[in-house]
DRENKE-245628 format. One record per residue: x, y, z of N, C-alpha, C in turn. Coordinates in pm, whole numbers, plus 50000, padded with zeros to 5 digits. Last residue first. Layout:
<recs>
XYZXYZXYZ
...
</recs>
This chain:
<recs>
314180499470490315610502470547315710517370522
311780490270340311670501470365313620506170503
313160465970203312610483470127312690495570209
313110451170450314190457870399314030466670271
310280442470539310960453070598312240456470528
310080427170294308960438770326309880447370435
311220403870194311340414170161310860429970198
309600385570315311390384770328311920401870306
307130385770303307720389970429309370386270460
307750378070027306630391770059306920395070218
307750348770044308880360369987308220374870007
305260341970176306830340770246307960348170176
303700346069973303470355370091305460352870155
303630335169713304680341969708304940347769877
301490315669724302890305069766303930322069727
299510331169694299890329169843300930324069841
299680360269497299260347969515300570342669637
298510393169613299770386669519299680371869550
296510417569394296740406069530297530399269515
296430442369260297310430169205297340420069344
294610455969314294100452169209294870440569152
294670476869494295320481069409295160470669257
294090457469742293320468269694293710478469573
296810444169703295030438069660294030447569639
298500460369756298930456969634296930454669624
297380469770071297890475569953297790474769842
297850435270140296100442970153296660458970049
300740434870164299780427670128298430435070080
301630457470275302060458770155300850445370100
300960455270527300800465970487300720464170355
301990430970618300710434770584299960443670511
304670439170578304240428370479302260431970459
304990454570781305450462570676305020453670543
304580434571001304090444471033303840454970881
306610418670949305100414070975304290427770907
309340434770998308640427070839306990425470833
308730439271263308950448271148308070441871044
309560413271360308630421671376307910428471313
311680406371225310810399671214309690404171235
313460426371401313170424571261312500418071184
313010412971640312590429071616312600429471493
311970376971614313080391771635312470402771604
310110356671741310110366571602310640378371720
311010336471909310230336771793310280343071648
312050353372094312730339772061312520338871950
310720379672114311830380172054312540363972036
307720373872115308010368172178309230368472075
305230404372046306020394072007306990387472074
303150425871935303700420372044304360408272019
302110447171683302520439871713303330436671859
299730470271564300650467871683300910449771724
298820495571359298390484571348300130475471482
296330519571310297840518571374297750500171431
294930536670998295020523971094296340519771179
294850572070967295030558070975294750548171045
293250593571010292840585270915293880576370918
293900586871362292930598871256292590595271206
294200558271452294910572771464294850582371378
292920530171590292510540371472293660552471507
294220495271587293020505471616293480517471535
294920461371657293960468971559293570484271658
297510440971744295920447271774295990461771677
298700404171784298320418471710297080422471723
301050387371936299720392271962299750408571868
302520361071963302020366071867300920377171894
302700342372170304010348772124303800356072015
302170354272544301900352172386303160349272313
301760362172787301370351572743301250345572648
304610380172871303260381672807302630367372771
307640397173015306600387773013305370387672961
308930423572989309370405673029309000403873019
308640447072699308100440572831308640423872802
309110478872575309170462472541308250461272672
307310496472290307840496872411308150475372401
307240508972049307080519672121307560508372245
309410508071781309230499171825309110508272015
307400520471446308420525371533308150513871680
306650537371157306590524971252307850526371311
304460553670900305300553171043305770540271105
303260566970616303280554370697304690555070773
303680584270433303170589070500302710580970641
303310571270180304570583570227304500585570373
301320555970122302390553970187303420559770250
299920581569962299460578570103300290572370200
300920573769705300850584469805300690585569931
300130552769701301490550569688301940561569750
297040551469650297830542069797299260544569792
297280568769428296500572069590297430567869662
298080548169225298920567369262298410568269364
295960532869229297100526169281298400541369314
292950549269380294130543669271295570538369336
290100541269590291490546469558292410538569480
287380535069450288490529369518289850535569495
285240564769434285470551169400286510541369443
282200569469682282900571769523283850558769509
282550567770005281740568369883282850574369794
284100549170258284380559970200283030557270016
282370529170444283080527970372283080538570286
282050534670808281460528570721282760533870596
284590521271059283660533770981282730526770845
283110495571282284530503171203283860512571116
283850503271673283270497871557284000503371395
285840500571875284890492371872284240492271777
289070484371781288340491771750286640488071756
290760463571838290080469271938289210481371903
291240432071712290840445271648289760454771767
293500412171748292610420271844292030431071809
295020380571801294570393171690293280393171781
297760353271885296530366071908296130373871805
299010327371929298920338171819297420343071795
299450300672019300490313672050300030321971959
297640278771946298150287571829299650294471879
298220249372134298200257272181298580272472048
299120224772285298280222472158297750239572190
302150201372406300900211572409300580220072261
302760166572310302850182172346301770187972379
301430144372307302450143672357303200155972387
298700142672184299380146472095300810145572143
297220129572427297420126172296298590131172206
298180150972617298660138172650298290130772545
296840175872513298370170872548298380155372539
294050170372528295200172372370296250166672372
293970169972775293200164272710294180159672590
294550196072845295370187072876295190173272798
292660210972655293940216472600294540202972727
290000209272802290620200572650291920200872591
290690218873049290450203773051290480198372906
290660243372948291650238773000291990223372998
287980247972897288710244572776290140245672824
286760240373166286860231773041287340236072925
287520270473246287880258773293288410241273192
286400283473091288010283873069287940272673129
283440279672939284280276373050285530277173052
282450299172674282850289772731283330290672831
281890315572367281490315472477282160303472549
282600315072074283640320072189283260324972301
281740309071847281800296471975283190301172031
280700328071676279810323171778280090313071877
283070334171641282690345071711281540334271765
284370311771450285160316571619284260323271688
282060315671247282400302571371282930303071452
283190340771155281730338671192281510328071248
285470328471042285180340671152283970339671197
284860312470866285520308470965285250314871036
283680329470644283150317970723283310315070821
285600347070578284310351370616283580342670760
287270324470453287830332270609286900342470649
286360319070231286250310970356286300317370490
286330347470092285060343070109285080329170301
289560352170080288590360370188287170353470175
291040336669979290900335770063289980337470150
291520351169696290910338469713290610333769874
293020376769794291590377269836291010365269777
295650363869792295370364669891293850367469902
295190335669500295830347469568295280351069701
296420307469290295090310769425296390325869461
296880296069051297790307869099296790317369258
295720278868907296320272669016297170286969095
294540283568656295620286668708296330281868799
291200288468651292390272168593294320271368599
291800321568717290950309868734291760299768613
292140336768949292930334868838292410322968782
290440341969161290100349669039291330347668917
288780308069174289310314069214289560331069104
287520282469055286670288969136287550302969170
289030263768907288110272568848287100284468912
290400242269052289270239669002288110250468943
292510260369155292800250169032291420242268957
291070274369337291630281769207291760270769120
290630252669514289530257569470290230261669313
293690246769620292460238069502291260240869436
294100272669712294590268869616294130257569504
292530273569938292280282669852293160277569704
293070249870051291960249070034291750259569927
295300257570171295660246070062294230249869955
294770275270393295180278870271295250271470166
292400272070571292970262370493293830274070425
291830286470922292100288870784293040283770661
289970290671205291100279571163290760284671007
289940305771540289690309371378290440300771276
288410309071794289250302971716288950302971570
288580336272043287850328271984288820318871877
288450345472391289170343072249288870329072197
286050369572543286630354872561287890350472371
284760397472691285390392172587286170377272622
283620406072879282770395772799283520388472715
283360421473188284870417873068283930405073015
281330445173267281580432873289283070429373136
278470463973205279910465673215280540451373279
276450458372900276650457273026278260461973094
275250471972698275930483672788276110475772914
274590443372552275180460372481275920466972580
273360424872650274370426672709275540437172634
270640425272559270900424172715272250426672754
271320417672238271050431872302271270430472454
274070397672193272770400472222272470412672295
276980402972125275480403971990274310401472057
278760403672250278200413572314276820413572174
281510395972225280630390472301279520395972328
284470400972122283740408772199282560402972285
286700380572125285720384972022284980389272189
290270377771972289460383772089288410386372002
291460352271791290600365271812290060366871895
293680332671710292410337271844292540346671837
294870313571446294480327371513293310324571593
296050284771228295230289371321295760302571395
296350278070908296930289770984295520286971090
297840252170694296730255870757297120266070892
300540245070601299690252570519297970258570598
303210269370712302040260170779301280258270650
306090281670734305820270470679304700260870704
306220304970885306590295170980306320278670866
305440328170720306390326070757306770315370828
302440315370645303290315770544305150317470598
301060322170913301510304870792302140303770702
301590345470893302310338270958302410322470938
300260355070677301780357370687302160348370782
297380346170725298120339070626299370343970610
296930356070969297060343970940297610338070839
297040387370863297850380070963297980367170948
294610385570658296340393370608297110384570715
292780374570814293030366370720294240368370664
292060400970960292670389071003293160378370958
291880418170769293290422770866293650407370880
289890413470658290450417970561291710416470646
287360416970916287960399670847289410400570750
287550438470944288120429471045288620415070993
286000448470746287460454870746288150443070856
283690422370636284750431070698285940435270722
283020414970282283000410570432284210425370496
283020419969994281780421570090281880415470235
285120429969843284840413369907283420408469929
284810455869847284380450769673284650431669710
285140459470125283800457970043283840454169857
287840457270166286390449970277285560451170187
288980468369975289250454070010287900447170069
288680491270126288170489469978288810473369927
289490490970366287930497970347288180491770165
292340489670341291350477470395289770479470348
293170505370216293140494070124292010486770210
292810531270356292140530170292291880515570215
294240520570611293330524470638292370521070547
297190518070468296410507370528294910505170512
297660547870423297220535070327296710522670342
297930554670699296620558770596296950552470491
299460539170964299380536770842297970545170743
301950528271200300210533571186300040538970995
303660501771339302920506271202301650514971214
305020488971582303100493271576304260501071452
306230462471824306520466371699305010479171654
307340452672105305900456172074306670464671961
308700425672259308530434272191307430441672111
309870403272530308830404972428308730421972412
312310403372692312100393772613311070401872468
314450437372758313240423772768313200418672688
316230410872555316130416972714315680426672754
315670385872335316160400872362315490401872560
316140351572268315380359972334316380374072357
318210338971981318280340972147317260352772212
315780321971737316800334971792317090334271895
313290309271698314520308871568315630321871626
312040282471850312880292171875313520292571747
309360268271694310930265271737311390280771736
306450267671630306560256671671308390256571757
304270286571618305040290471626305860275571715
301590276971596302030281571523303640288371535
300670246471699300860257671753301590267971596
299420221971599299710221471774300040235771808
297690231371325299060227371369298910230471504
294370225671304295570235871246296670223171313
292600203271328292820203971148294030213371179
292330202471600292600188071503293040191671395
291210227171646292770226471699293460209471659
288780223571519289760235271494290910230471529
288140204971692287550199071598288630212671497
288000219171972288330206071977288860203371809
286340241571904287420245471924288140230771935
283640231971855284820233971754285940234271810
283410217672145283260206472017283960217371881
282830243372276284540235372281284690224472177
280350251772179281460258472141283050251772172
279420228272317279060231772162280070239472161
279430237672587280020223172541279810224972400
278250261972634280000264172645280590247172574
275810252572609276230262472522277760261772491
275790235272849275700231772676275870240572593
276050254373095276980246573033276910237272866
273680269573027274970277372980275760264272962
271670249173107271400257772963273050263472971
272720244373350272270236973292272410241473121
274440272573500273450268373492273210255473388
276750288873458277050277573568275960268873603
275530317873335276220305273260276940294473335
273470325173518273260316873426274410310573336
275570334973744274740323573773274270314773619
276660352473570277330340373583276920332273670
274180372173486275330363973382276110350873447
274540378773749273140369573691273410364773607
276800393573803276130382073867275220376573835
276660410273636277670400473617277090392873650
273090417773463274000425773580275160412173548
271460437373253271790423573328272770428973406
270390458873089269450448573144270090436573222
271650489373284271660477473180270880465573181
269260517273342270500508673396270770493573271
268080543473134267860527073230269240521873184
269990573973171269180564373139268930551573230
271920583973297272180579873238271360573373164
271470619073437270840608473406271600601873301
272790646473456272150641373581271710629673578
273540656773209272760656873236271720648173379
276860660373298276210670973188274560668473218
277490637173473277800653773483276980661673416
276160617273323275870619173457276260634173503
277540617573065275790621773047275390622473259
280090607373126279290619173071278450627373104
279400579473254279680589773327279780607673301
278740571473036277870570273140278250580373247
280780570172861279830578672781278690579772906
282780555473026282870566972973281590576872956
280680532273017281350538073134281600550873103
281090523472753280330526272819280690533372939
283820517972743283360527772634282170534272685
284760498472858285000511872925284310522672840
282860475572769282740484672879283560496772935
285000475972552283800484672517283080484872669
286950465572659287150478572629286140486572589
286050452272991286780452972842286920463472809
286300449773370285700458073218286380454573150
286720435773556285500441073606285170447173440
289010427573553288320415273576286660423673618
290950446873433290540440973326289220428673380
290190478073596290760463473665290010454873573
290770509973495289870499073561290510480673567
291040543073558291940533973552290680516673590
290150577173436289460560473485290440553473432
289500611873502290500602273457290150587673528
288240637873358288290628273474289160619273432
288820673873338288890657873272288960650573410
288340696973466288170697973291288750682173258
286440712973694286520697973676287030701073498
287040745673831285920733273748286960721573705
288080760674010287010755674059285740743274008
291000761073860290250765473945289150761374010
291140729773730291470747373687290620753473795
291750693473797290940709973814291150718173790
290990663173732292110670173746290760685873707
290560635173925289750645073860290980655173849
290300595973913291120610973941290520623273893
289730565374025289670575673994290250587374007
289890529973996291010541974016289910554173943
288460500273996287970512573923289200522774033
287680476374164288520477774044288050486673962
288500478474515287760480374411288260481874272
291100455674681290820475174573289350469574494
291460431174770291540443074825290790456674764
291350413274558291040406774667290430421474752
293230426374349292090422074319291110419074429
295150454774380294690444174466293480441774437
296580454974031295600459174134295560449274234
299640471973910298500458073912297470461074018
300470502773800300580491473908299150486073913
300080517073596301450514973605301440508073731
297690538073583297530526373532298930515473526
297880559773767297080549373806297210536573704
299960568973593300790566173711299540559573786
298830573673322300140563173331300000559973487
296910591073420296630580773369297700569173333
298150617073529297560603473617296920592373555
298900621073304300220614173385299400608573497
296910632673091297960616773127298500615773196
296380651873349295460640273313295890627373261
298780671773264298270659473404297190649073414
298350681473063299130674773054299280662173187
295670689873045295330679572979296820667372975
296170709773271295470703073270295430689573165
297940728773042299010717373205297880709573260
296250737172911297040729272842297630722472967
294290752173116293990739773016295110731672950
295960760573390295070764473317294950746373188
297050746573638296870762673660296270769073500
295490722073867296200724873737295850743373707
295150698074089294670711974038296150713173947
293590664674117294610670274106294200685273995
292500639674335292130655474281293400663574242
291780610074339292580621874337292200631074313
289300589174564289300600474452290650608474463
288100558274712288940564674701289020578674570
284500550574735285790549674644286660562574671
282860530274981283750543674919284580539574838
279910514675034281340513875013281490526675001
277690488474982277960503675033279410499775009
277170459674872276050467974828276590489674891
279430442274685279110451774757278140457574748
279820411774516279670423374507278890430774663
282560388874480282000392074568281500410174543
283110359174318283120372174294281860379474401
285590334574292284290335274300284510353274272
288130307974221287680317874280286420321174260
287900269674312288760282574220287870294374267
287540245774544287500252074425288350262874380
288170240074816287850228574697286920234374601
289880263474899290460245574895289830241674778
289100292974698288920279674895289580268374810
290530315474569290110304674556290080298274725
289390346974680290490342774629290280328174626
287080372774524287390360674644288270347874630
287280401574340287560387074380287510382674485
284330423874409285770423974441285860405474416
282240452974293282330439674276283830434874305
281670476874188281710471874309281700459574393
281570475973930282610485074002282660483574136
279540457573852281170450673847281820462673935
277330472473876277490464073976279180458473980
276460500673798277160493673770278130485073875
275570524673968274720519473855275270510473823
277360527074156276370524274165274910522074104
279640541073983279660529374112278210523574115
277800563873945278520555273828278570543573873
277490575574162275990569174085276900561773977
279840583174217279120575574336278590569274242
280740604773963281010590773999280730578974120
278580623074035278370613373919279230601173936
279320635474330278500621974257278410616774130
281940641774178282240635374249281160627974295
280880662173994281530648173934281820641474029
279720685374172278700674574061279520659374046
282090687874372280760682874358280170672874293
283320705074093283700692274195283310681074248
281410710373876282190714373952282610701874027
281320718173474281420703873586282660708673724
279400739473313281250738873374280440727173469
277710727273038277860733173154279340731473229
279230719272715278570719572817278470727372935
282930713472602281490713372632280300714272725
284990708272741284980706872608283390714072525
285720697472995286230714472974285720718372782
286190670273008284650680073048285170691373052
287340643872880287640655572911286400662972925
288730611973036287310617173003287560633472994
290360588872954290600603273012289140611772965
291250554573057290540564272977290620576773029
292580521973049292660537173116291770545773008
292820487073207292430497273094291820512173135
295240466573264294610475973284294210483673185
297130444373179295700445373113294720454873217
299830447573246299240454873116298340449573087
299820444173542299410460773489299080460573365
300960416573510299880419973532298750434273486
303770410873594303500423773473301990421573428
304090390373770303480401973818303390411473724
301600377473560301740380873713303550379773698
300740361773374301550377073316302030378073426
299180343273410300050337873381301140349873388
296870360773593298030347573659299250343073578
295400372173366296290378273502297500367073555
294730343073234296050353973162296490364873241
292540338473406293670331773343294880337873293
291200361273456292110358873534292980345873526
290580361873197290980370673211292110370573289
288660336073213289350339473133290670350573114
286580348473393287540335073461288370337673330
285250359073328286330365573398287510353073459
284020351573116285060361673075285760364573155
282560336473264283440323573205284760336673120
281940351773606281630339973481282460338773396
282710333373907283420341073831282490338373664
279710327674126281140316874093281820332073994
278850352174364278320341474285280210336374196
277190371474588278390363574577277610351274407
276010402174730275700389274682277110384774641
273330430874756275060425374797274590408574720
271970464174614272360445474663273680443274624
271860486474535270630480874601270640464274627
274450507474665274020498674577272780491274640
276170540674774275150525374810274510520974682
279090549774809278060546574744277270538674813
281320582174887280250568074930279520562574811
284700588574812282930591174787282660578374809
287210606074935286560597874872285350602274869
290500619374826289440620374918288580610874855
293430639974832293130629474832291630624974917
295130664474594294130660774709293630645574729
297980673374520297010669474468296340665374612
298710709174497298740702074616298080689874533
298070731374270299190720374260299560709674379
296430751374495296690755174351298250739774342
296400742174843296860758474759296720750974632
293430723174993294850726274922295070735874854
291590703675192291660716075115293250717875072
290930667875210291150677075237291510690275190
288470641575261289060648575184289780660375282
287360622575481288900623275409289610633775323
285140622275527285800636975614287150632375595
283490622675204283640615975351284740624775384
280840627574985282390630874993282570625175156
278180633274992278830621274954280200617775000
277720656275002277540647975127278030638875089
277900671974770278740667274869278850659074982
275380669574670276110663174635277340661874715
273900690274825273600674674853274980667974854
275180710474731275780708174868275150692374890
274390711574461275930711074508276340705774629
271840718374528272080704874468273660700074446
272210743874634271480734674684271640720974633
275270752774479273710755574480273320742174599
277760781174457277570764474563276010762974584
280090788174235278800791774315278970780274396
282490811374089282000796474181280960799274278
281710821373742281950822973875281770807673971
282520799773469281810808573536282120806773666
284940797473242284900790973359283570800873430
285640793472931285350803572992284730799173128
288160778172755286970777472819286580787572950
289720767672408289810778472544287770775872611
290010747672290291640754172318290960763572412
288540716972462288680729972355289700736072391
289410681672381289580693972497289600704572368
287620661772199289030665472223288360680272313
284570640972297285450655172247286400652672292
283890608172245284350619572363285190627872305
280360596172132282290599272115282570609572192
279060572272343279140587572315280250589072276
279040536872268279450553572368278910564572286
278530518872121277260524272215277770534872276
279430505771818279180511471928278430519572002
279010474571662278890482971692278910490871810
282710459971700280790456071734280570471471690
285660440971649285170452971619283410451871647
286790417571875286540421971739285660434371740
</recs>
């Protein structure tokens, strides 16, 4: 879920940069020492291949903690389409600042390594009589590309492509450090780095960090004080006395959640699976953008809560539920000690949402159609405040044991007990809320013009059958569906996707449309727009 953020926002590349002569200072040549007698020299488009040392001020071993054990739950199940929880970033340094030579960035990224213990941190593959562990390094090298480019625009065009082509194969967890680096070059200066990282060492707001760390290491030699915790002390303490009651309180909801929703939300194949199976549907949207911001606050809860409550209640509404369960990825990160740690924190949380509940309220006068019985979609939003704020705080835990409750389930319930249905607002934080007044219903209609969607890629395999994620593309919101084609067809997809839209729309427009209509609202939503 959306936190506040701690990076540095990272400039777009300038259209032009004036490169100063190549020097080689005293603090250049330190910095090279780093470099090992792998590297080697090349004409202009050769890419280069070379490394850098680090030393760290300790080695050590400790169990996996409970985000990474989580992670490498869902590595294992995706295996081998594994690759898609790599996470890539393109750092550009031609944008600003002093010119970043070779050199310089090639320690900044040693000291990066080495301010940050997960980058040097490798799995240890399970022993007999347990599950895996995590083994950090105190020396090492990291492997480095170097790839030269003959001015700024073929620079920024190679930077993605080493960012697809490091991020387009799974990692040796056991083997590879989980960090890929690349530097792409114009002559003698550095104009973007490029970071591929291994989902069992970073989330997304540790890459955020990372990013903004490795910045301030080129440009000003210093990142500041190091983070106050490190993985390994995190997952000594949560294998500790005090963590395991923490993680036992948070499975008592998730126990006590997965009693009141339905065994799953997506209970029967309604299609023959497509080839690939699972589909990724994305809507980017500036009407979206704005309904949500003015939804979120004349509610008074978040743009996050405004999305997630839109999802849950289409899909309870398309599958015939009256109670909608969703896992939210929740960040994890509300205590200060663990703001800039780098480590994968994120764990999925549970979010259980009556709809019935909104409807008796209305009939009892509480709702905005009031003695009506006509409950609408922002009748919703006060509980589903609530709720959210219960997934996030009890989405710390043992995968382990909440494995042990999900068999647990089974063998009561005689099936498996299980939503299938993700939401991921990867945005790390959300803007504050436009001043003056709420855009008119002429605004949002305008603005629709101007809404996209398009089905950017498939894939065999995913652990889901529902997974939607949240993030930003100027002034819109690009809003991305994944989907398990048994489930929900490409056209089904769509609809979701074109319903939400139109949901949160109409509400911020003043007509929210009451809930027993949502299922005709996603009959209709993708074929308007045909």
């Amino acid at each position: 879920m959306a936190e506040p953020a701690v990076a540095e926002p990272i400039a777009t590349l300038a259209e032009q940069t004036t490169f100063a002569e190549k020097t080689f200072s005293a603090e250049q040549a330190t910095s090279a020492e780093r470099t090992t007698s792998a590297e080697r020299t090349s004409s202009a488009g050769e890419t280069i291949s070379t490394e850098v040392s680090f030393r760290g001020e300790r080695s050590g071993t400790a169990p996996l903690t409970w985000g990474q054990r989580a992670i490498w739950h869902a590595i294992r199940r995706t295996a081998p389409n594994d690759h898609y929880f790599n996470i890539g970033r393109v750092l550009p340094l031609a944008d600003r600042g002093r010119p970043a030579t070779v050199a310089a960035t090639l320690d900044a990224l040693a000291r990066l390594v080495e301010r940050h213990e997960a980058l040097r941190t490798r799995l240890v593959p399970a022993a007999a009589d347990g599950g895996p562990s995590q083994w950090l390094a105190d020396t090492g090298s990291l492997p480095v590309t170097i790839a030269p480019a003959t001015g700024l625009p073929e620079a920024a065009a190679e930077a993605e492509a080493l960012l697809d082509r490091l991020s387009t194969t799974r990692f040796d967890y056991p083997a590879e450090w989980p960090l890929r680096a690349a530097l792409v070059t114009v002559g003698d200066r550095v104009t973007h780095a490029v970071l591929v990282l291994c989902h069992l060492a970073a989330d997304g707001h540790a890459a955020e960090v990372l990013v903004r760390d490795l910045r301030l290491l080129v440009r000003r030699g210093s990142a500041g004080r190091p983070p106050a915790t490190t993985p390994l002390d995190l997952a000594r303490g949560q294998h500790a006395e005090a963590g395991r009651r923490r993680g036992a309180a948070a499975l008592a909801h998730w126990e006590a959640g997965f009693r009141a929703a339905p065994p799953t939300m997506f209970p029967e194949p309604c299609a023959e699976p497509r080839s690939p199976r699972f589909w990724t549907g994305r809507i980017v949207s500036p009407a979206l953008a704005r309904a949500v911001a003015a939804v979120a606050a004349a509610h008074r809860v978040s743009g996050s809560t405004v999305l997630l409550t839109a999802s849950a209640a289409l899909v309870a509404a398309g599958e015939g539920h009256r109670t909608a369960a969703v896992m939210p990825i929740v960040g994890n990160r509300a205590a200060e000690a663990l703001r800039d740690l780098v480590s994968t924190l994120s764990q999925d949380g549970l979010f259980v949402l009556d709809l019935a509940a909104a409807e008796r309220n209305t009939e009892d006068g509480d709702g905005e159609e009031e003695g009506t019985g006509a409950a609408r979609f922002t009748d919703l939003l006060p509980a589903a405040h609530r709720a959210a704020l219960r997934a996030y705080r009890a989405a710390v835990y043992d995968p382990v044991e909440w494995d042990a409750l999900g068999e647990r389930l089974r063998a009561e319930y005689g099936r498996e007990v299980h939503p299938y249905c993700c939401f991921n607002d990867m945005r790390l934080v959300e803007r504050p809320v436009p001043e003056g007044p709420r855009p008119t219903p002429r605004e949002l209609t305008e603005a629709r013009r101007r809404t996209a969607f398009g089905f950017p890629a498939t894939q065999d395999r995913v652990a889901c059958r529902y997974c939607l994620h949240i993030t930003e593309e100027g002034d819109a919101l690009a809003v991305s569906l994944t989907a398990d084609t048994a489930y929900l067809p490409p056209e089904a997809i769509r609809a979701h996707l074109y319903a939400m839209e139109e949901l949160i729309v109409t509400s911020a427009a003043g007509s929210p449309p009451p809930i027993p209509d949502l299922r005709a609202l996603l009959e209709s939503a993708a074929g308007d727009r045909s």
